[in-house]
N, C-alpha and C positions, 0 to 999 in steps of 0.2 A: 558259641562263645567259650573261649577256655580258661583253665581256675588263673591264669596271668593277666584277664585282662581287668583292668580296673574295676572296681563295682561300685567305690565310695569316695567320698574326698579325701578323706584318708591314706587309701591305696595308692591314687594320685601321690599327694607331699612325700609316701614310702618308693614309689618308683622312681620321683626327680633325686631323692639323696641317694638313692642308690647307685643311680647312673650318671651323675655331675656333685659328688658331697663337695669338692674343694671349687666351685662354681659361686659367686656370690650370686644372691637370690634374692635377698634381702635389702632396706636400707632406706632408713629416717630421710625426711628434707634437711637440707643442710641448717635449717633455724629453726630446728625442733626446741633447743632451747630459749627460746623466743615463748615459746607456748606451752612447753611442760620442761619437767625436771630432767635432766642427766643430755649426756653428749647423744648426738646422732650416732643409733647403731648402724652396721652392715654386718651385714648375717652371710656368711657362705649357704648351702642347702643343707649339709652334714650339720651347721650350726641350728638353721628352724628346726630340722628333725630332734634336736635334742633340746630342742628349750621347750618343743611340743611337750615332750616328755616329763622335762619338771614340771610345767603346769599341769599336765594330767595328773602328775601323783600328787601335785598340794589341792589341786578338784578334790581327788578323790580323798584326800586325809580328811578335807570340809563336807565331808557325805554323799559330794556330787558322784550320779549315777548313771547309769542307762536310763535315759529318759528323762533325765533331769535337766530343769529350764534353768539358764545362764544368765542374768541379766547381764547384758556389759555396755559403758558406758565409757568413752573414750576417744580422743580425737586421733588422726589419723599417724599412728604412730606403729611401731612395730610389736607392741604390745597388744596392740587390737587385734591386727592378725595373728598371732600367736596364741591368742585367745580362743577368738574364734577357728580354728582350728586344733586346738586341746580339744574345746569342746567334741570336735567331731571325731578325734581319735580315740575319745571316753563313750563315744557314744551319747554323749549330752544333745540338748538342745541348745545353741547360741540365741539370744534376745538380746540385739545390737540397737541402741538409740540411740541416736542422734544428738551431737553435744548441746543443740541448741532444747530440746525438753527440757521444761523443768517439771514442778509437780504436780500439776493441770494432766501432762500425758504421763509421765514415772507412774503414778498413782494406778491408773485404771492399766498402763502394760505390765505393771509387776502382776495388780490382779487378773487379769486376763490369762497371761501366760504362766500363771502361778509358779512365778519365778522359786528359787532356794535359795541361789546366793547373786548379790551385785556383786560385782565389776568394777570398778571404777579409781578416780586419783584425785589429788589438791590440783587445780587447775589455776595457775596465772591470769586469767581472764574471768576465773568466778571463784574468789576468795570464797564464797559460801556454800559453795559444794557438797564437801562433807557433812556440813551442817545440816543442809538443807536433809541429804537423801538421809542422813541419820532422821532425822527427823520423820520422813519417812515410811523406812522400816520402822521405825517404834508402832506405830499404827500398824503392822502386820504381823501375822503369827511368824513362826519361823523362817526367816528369809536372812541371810547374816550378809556380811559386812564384810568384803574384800576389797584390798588398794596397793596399786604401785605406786612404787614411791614413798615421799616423806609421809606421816599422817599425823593428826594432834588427836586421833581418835582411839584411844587407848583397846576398845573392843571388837576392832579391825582385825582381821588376817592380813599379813602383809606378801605380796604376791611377788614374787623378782622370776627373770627369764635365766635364769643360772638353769646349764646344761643337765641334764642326767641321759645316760646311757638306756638304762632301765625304764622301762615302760610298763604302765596297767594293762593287765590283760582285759580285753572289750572284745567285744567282736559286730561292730557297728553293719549294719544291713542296708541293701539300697533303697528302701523303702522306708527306713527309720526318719523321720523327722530329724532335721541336722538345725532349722536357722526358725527364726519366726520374726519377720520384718515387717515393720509398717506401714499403712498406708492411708494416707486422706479420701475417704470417702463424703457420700452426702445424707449421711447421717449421724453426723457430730465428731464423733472422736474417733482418732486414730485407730485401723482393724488389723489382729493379725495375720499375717500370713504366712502358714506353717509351710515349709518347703523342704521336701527328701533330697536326698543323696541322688539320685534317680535324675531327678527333675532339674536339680544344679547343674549336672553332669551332661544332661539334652543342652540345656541352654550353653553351656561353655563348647559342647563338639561345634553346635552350629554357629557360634561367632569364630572358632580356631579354625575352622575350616572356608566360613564365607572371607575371614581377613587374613586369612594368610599368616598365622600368626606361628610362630617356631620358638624353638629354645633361645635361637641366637637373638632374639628379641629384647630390649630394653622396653619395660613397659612402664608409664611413668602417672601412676593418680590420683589426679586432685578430688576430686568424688570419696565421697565419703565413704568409706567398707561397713557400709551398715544395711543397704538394698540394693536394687537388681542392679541400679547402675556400677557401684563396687563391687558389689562380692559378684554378681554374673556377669560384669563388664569387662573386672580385671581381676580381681583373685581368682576366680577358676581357672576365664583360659591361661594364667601364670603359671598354677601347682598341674594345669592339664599338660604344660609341655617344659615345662620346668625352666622357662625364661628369667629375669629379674625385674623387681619388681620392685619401684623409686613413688617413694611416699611422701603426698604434699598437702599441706596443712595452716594454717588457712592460704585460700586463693592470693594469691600475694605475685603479680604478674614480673615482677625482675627476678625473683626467686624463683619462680615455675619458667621463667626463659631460662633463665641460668642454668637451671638441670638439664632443660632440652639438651645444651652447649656441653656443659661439663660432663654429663653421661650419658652424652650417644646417643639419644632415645629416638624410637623407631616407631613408638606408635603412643598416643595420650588420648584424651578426650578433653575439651570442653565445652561451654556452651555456645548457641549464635550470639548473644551480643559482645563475647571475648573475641570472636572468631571475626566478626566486624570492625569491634575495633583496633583491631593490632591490622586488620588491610588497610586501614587507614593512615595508620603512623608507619608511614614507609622508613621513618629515621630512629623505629624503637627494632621494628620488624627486621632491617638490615645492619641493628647494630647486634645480631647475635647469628651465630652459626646454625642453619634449620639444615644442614645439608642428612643429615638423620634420619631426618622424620621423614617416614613414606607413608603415615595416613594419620590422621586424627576423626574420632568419632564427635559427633555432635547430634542434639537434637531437643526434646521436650517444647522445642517448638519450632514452629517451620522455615525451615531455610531459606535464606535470599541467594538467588541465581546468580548474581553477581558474586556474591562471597563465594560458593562453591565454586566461580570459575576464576575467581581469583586466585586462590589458593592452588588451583591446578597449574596455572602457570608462573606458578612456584615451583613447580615441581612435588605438591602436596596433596593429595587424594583427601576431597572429604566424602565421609561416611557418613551419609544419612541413617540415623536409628530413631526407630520407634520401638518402644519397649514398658512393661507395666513391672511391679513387684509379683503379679503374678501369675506371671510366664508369660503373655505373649510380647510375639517379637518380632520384627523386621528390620531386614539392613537393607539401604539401597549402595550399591559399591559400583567402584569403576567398572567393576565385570559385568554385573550385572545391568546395571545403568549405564553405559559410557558418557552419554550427554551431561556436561555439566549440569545445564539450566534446569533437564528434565530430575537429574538426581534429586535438585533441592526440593523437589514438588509433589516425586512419587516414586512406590514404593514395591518392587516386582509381589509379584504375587507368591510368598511360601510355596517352597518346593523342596520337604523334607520329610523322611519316613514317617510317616503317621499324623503330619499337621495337616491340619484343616482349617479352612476359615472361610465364613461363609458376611455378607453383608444381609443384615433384616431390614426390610419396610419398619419405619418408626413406630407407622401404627396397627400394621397388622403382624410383624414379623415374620411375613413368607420371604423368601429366598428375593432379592434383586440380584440380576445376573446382568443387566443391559448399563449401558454407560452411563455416564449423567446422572446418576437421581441418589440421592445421599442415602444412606440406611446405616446404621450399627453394625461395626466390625464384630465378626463373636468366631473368638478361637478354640479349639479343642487339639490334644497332641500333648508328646509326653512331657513337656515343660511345662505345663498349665498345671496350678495348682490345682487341690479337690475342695478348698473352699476355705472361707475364713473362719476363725477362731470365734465361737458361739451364733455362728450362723446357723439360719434356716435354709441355705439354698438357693433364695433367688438370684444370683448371682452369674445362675446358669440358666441356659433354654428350656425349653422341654424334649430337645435331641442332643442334649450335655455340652454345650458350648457355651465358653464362659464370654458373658455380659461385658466388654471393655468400657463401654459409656462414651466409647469414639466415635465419631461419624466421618463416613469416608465413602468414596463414590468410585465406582470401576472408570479407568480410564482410557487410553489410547484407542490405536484400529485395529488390535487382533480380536481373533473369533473362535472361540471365547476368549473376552479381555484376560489381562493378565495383570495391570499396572491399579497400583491402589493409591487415591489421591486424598490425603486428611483435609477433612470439611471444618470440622470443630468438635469442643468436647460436648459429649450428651449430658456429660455428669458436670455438678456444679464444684469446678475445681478450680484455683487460681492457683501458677505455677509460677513460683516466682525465684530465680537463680537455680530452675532443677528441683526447687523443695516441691513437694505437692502440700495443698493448702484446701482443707473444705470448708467453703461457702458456708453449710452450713453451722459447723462448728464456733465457726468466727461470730456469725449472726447470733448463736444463740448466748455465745457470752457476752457480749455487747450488749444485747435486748436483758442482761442479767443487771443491765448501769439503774437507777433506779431514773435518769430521767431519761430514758428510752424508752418509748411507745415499741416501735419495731426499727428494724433495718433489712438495709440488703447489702450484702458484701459484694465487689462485682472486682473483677481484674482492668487494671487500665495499664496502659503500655509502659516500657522503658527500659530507654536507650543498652542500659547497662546490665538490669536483669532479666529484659525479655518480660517480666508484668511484676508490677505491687499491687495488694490489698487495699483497696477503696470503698469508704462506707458511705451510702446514704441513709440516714437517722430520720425518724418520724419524733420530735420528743413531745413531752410531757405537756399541756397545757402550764405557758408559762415558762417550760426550761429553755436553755439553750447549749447543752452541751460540748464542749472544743473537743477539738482531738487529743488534747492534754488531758482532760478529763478523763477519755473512757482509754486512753491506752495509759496511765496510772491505773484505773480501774483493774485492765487484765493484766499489767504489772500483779497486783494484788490477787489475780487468780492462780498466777504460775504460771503464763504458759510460751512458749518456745517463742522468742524476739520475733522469728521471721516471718509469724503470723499477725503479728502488731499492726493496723493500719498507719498508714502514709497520707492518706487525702479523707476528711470528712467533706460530707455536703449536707447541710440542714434540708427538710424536705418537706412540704405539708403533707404531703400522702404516697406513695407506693404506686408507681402505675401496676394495673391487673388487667388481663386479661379477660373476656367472659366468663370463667371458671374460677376466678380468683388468685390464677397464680402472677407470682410480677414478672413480669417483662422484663428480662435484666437488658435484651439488647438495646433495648430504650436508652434505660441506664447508661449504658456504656458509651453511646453514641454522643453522650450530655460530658464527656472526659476526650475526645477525642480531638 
């Protein structure tokens, strides 16, 4: 490898301004202000290289350092990406949340990731913002107070993307922890995951290289730039080959067609039941120009064969992905999968320098190689992270392969298979429009209502998200709790809407098992 070739994120965003700076790069949804302050930007590439730069040095006037954790909080605008990439050119750590936390997850990621400074702005859809995260930091030792935009918070730094030439001297490493993102586990609250330069860098070569993806690329994302599906979906492989890159905010489907239309875009993602329903409306579908787009990515849950083959004879490739926050990954693409039907279903087997993935027996975790029999997907390779923020480990095997909590079974007639078919999740996760959601978590604030004995939180379908949050409640002798009740209750804890249940069911008792644990497919089969 020679001193040219990239080693960091960084290097990346220095090679596209150097080699395209009058090239736009950049660029707000056209109804950004709909949802936040000021006009939609577009950024040439010479433009993000220097607004990098004033963010670095008003970082670094607020103490931010080598090593130092970012909190940032912001919807998908052009300030978030410029954020999070100061960060990586200071050498910082980016900690990107999700508009929808409030102070339920704020709380435990500032402490976790022992943030220094937030992030964040007055927000049109949450007057109480500022309020709330001041509120906040006041509860922590030093952590200050950064905002774009207008503020009524007098002891704020105020942040703008005004250009400067000049830059802090850093000297970021590939190995440096660059992001820490989160993610829903089955063990209550959101965990982080710290991920290098290194690691970003594996995952963006192997989507730029499986999709095809170049400079002349229009890249257009509604995904949030706060985990793997944003920042390793579409901000990497973007600053990896220095294409542009068209920011959408909230899902708002005339708006996100309209950009396909009006900016050429060549490749997007989003979910199955978007990708469903717009086959459906043949008269929304052909009142906008798709001649553009040559693939859209989708996934977090399983695709219908019918929708992937529909789309093809469109002239639209879909991209089946499976993907975690951290690191593992599979595409199934027209290359690689030609079969529409088979694409939706399954998943070639990784065939990339140093990835491994092996399926475990549930119960004993020796190796399954033969077809048919489900076992635990568990990946190793240099995308994988080395584990989460105040863990112990288990996470991994005892041959260092990380734990995904998927269940998946080899498939077709090669010998040795090669085709990997998603069974279900191991882990108790409900995903609901892409968010990931723990069962856990949910349960245990709910069981926090005082007339809740216990519950179970289980996923039940729909149309539009692919799954919502559904409880069944054991209550109190005597109570009767509504869904009104306990989603004011976790109103009152803070915690992020799209974890809010949808469907109660009153229950006398919890089916178990002989062991005691519940039976959720019970459950689930009682929503069906």
């Amino acid at each position: 490898m020679n001193d040219s070739t990239p080693q960091t994120i960084d290097d990346l965003v220095r090679r596209a301004a150097a080699d395209r700076p009058e090239k736009l790069a950049l660029a707000d949804a056209p109804n950004r202000s709909s949802f936040f302050s000021g006009e939609p930007q577009r950024l040439t590439w010479s433009d993000v290289d220097e607004s990098i730069n004033g963010l670095t040095t008003q970082f670094a006037a607020l103490g931010v350092g080598n090593g130092d954790a970012v909190a940032i909080q912001l919807p998908n605008i052009a300030e978030l990406v410029l954020s999070i990439l100061a960060c990586a050119r200071l050498g910082a750590i980016a900690v990107p949340f999700p508009i929808q936390h409030r102070g339920h997850e704020l709380r435990s990621g500032l402490a976790t990731s022992q943030a220094k400074l937030m992030v964040t702005a007055a927000r049109a859809d949450r007057p109480d913002q500022l309020d709330k995260v001041g509120e906040i930091l006041a509860e922590m030792d030093d952590v200050q107070l950064a905002t774009f935009g207008a503020t009524t918070t007098p002891e704020a730094a105020q942040l703008t993307t005004s250009p400067a030439s000049d830059t802090i001297a850093s000297n970021p490493q590939p190995d440096d922890v660059v992001t820490i993102c989160w993610t829903s586990g089955t063990t209550g609250l959101p965990k982080g995951v710290p991920r290098t330069n290194a690691m970003w860098m594996a995952s963006s070569d192997f989507q730029v290289a499986e999709l095809s993806i170049t400079a002349d690329d229009n890249i257009l994302c509604p995904f949030p730039v706060v985990n793997m599906a944003g920042i390793g979906g579409m901000l990497l492989p973007w600053v990896s080959v220095g294409a542009a890159l068209f920011l959408h905010q909230p899902l708002d489907l005339q708006v996100f067609m309209g950009q396909i239309q009006q900016e050429a875009i060549s490749y997007t993602v989003a979910p199955p039941p978007v990708l469903n329903m717009l086959l459906r409306n043949e008269a929304l579908l052909n009142s906008v120009d798709l001649s553009s787009i040559r693939a859209i990515s989708s996934g977090s849950a399983p695709l219908d064969p019918w929708m992937v083959e529909g789309w093809q004879n469109h002239g639209i490739e879909i991209v089946n992905v499976f993907g975690s926050n951290e690191g593992a990954a599979m595409l199934a693409t027209m290359r690689s999968v030609p079969d529409p039907a088979e694409r939706a279903r399954y998943f070639p087997k990784p065939n990339r320098q140093g990835v491994n993935v092996r399926l475990a027996d549930l119960e004993t975790g020796t190796d399954i190689t033969a077809p048919g029999i489900p076992g635990e997907l568990r990946f190793s390779g240099p995308t994988v992270f080395n584990g989460y923020l105040d863990s112990n480990g288990e996470e991994f095997d005892d041959q260092g392969y990380y734990r995904t909590g998927d269940v998946f079974q080899w498939a077709g007639d090669a010998n040795p298979p090669e085709l990997l078919q998603f069974i279900d999740r191991a882990k108790d996760i409900i995903i609901r429009g892409g968010m990931n959601i723990s069962a856990a978590e949910v349960e245990a604030l709910v069981s926090s209502h005082a007339s809740v004995t216990e519950c179970a939180a289980v996923a039940y379908p729909d149309p539009d998200l692919g799954e919502k949050v559904g409880i069944f409640v054991v209550a109190n002798d005597g109570a009767s709790p509504s869904l009104d009740d306990i989603t004011a209750h976790l109103r009152g804890l803070e915690i992020a809407s799209y974890k809010l249940p949808e469907r109660l069911e009153l229950i006398d008792a919890l089916p178990r098992n002989p062991v005691g644990k519940v039976t959720k497919p019970e459950l689930r089969t009682r929503w069906l």
